[in-house]
VOLO-599992 format. One line per 4 residues: for each residue x, y, z of N, C-alpha, C. Coordinates in steps of 0.2 Angstrom, whole numbers. Layout:
% residues N
X/Y/Z/X/Y/Z/X/Y/Z ~ ...
***
This chain:
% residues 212
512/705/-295/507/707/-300/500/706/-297 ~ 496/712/-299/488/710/-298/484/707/-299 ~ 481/706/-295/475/700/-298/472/701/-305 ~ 471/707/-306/467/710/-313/471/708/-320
480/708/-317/484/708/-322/484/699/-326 ~ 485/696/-317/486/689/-318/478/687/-322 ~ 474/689/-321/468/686/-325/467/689/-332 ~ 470/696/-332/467/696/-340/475/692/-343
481/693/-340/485/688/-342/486/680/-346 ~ 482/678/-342/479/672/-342/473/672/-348 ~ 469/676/-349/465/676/-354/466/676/-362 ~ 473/682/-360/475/683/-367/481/679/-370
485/673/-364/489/667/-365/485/662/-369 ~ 480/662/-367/475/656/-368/470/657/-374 ~ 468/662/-377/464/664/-381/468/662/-388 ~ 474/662/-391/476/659/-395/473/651/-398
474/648/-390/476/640/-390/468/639/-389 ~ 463/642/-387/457/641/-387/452/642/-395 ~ 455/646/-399/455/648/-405/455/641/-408 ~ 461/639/-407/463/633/-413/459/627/-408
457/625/-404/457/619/-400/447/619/-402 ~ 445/625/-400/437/624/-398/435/627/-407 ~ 437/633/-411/436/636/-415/437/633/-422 ~ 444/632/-423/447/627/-429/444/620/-430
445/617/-425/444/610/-424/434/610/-423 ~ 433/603/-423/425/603/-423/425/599/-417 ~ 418/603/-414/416/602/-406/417/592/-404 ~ 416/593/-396/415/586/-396/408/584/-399
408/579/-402/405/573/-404/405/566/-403 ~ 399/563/-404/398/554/-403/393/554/-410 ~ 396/549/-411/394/544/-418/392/539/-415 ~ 384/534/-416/383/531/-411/381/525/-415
379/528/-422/377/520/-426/371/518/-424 ~ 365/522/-421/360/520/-419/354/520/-426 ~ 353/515/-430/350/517/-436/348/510/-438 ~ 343/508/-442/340/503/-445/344/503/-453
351/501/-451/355/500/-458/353/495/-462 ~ 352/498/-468/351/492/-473/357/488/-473 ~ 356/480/-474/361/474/-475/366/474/-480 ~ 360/473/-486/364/476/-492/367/480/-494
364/484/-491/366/494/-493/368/497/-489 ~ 373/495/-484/373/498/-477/378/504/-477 ~ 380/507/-482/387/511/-482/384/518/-479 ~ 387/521/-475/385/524/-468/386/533/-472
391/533/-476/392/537/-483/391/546/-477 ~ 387/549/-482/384/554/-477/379/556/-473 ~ 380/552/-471/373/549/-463/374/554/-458 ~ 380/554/-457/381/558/-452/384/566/-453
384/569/-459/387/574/-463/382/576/-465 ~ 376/578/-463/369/580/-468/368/577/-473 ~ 369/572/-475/366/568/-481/361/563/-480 ~ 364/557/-483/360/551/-484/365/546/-484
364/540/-481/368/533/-482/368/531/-487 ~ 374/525/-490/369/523/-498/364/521/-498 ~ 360/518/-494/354/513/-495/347/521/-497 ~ 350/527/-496/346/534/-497/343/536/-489
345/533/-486/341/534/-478/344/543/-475 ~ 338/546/-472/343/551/-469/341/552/-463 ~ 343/559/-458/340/559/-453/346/561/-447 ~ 352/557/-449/356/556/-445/358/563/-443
361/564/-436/364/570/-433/369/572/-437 ~ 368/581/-440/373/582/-446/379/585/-438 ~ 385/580/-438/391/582/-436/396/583/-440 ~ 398/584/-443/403/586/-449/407/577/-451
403/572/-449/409/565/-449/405/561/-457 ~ 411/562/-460/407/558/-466/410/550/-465 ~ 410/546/-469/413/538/-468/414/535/-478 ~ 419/532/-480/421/531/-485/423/524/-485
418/518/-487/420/513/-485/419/508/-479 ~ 416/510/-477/412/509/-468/404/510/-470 ~ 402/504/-469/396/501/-469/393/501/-459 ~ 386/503/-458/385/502/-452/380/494/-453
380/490/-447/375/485/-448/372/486/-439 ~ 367/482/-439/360/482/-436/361/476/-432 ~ 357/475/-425/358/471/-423/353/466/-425 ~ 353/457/-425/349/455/-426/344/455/-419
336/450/-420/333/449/-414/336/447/-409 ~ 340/443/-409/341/439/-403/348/440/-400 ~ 352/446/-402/358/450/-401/363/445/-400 ~ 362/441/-405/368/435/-403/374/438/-407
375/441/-411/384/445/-412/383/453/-410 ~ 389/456/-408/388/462/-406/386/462/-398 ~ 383/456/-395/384/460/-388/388/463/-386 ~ 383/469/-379/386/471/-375/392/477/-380
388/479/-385/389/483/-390/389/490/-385 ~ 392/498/-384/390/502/-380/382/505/-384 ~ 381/506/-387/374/509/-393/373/500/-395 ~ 368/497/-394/364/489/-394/359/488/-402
359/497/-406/354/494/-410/360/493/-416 ~ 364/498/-417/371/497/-422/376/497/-421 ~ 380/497/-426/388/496/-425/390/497/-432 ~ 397/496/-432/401/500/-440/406/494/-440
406/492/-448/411/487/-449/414/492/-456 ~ 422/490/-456/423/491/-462/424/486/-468 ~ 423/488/-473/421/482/-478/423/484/-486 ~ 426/489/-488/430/492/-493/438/490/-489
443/489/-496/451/490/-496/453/497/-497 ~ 450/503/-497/452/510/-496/443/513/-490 ~ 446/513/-484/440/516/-479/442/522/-475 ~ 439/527/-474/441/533/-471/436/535/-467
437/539/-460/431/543/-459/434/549/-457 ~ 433/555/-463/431/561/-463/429/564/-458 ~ 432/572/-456/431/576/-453/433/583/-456 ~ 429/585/-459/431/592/-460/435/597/-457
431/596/-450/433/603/-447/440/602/-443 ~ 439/596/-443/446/591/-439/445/591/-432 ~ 448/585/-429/450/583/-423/454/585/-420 ~ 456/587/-415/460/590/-410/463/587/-406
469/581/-408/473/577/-400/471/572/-400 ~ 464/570/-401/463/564/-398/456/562/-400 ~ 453/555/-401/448/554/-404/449/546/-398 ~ 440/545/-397/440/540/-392/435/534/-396
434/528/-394/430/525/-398/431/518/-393 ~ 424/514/-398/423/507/-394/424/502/-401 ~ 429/497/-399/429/492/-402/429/483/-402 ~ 428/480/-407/429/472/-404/431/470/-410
437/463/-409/439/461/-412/441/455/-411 ~ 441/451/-417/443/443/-414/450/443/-417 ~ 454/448/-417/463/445/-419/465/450/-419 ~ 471/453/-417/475/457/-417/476/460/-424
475/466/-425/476/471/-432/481/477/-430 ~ 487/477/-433/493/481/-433/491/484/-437 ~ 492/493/-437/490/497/-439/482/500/-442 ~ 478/497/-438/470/495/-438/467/503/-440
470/508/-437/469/514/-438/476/521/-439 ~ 476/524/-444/477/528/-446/478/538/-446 ~ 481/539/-442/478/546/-443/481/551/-447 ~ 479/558/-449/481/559/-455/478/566/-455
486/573/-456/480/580/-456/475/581/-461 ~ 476/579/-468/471/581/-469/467/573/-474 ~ 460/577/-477/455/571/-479/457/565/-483 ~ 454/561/-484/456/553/-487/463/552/-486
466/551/-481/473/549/-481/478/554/-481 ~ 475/560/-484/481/562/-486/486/569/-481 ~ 491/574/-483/495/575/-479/500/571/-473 ~ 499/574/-469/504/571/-463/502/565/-460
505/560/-458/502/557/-454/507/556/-447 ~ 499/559/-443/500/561/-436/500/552/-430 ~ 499/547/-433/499/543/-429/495/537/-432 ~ 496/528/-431/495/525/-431/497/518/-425
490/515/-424/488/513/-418/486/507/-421 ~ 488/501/-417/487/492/-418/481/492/-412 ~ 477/487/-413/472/483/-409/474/477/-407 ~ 470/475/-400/472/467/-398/464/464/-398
468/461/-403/461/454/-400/457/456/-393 ~ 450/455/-394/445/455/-388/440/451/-387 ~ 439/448/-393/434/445/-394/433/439/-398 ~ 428/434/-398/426/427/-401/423/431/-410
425/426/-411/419/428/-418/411/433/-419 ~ 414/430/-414/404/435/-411/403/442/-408 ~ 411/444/-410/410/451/-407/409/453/-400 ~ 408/449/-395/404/450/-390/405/456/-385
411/453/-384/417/459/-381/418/468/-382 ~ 419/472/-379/418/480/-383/426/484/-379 ~ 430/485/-381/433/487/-377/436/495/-378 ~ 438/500/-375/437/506/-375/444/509/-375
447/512/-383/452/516/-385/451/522/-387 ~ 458/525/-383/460/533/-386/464/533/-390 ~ 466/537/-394/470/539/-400/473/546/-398 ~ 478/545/-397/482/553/-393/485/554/-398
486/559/-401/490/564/-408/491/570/-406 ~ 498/573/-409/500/579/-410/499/583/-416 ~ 492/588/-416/490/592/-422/483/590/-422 ~ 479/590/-426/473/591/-431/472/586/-434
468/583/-434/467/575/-438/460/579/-443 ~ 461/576/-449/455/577/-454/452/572/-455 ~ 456/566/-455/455/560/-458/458/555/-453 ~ 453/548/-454/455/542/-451/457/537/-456
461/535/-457/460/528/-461/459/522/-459 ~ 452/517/-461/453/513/-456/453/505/-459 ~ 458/506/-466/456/500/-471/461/495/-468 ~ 464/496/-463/468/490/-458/463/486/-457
457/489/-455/452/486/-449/448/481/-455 ~ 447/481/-460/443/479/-468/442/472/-462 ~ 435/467/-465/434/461/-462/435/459/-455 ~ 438/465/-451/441/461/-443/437/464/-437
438/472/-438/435/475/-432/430/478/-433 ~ 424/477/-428/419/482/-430/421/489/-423 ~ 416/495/-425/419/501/-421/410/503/-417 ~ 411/506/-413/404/511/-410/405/516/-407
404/523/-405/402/526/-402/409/528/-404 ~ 409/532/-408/418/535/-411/415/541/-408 ~ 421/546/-403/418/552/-402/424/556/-401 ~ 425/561/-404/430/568/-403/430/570/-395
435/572/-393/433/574/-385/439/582/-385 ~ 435/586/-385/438/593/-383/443/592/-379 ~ 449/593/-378/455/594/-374/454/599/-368 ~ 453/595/-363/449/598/-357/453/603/-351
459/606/-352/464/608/-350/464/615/-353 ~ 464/615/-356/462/623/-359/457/626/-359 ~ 453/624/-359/446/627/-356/443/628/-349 ~ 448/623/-343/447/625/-338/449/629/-338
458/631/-339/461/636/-339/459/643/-341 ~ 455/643/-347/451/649/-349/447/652/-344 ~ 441/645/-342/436/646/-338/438/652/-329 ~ 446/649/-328/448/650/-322/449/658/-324
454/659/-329/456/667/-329/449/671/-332 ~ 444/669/-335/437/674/-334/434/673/-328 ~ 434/668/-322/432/669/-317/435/675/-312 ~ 441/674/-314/446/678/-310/444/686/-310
446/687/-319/445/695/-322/436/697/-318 ~ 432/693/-319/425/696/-316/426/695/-310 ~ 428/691/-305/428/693/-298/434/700/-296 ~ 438/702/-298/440/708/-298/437/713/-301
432/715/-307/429/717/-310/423/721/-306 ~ 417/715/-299/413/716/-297/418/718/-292 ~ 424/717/-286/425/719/-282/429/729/-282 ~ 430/730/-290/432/736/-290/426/741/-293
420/735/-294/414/741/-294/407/741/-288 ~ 411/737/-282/411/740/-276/406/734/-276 ~ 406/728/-277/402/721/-275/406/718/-271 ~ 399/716/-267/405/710/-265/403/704/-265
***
């Protein structure tokens, strides 16, 4: 087979799977918590969704991530809880018995994140196709203890699923685990894939129009 064939071959194997992965689903993203949350009022709401937090703050990067039940908190002066946080000025605790973090456009495979914990939480997180809970549920995932009371400790989880995730549920995690730096990460195997067979079709392309 030709080179011209193997490449555009390969473009139009892959253009489906690129469709749903880069197109359906919503791009990579980090949610970083970086914000002067109120104490009181610190429900994180649509901060990150083109809104407002409930405390009425707004500003935050519209990523499509709303939160339902997840409160962001701020670090004190002297960073005595939350050290060694990956983002140092916030972080997210859950603090309602119904919490979810919303994504519209959905996630794709896998979703990565930072967390600390002083006890082990089975079933800490939840996944789900579609919003607050609902439809299928693509996976659920235990935490181990990492941490003193003080949160200090941060340790770094992926969440691997089969499908679309819309929804997170994270009313396991209520009172135990705080989260940081939650980020969607594109499935990186098909986009090289892509990338290789347009590389190919244009280097066949200029050499049949007499480049070299």
């Amino acid at each position: 087979m030709k080179l011209s064939r193997v490449a555009m071959l390969a473009c139009v194997c892959l253009t489906p799977t690129l469709a749903t992965s880069a197109f359906a689903a919503t791009p990579n993203w980090t949610v970083n918590f970086e914000h002067p949350w109120d104490y009181a009022n610190g429900g994180v709401a649509s901060f990150y969704n083109g809104g407002a937090a409930d405390d009425g703050s707004s500003g935050g990067a519209n990523l499509g991530v709303e939160f339902i039940g997840v409160s962001g908190l701020s670090n004190d002066a002297d960073f005595t809880y939350y050290a060694g946080a990956p983002s140092p000025q916030g972080v997210a605790y859950v603090y309602g018995s119904s919490a979810f973090m919303n994504v519209a456009g959905g996630v794709d495979k896998g979703l990565a994140l930072f967390y600390a914990s002083a006890s082990d939480v089975q079933g800490a997180i939840k996944v789900y196709s579609g919003l607050n809970g609902t439809g299928d549920l693509l996976g659920s995932f235990d935490l181990s203890a990492n941490s003193s009371a003080a949160y200090e400790h941060w340790s770094k989880f992926t969440l691997s699923f089969a499908g679309i995730a819309k929804s997170f549920d994270l009313s396991g995690s209520v009172g135990t685990v705080a989260f940081d730096n939650i980020s969607a990460v594109p499935e990186p195997s098909t986009l090289v894939l892509m990338l290789a067979g347009v590389a190919a079709l244009t280097g066949w392309r200029r050499r049949s129009d007499g480049f070299v």
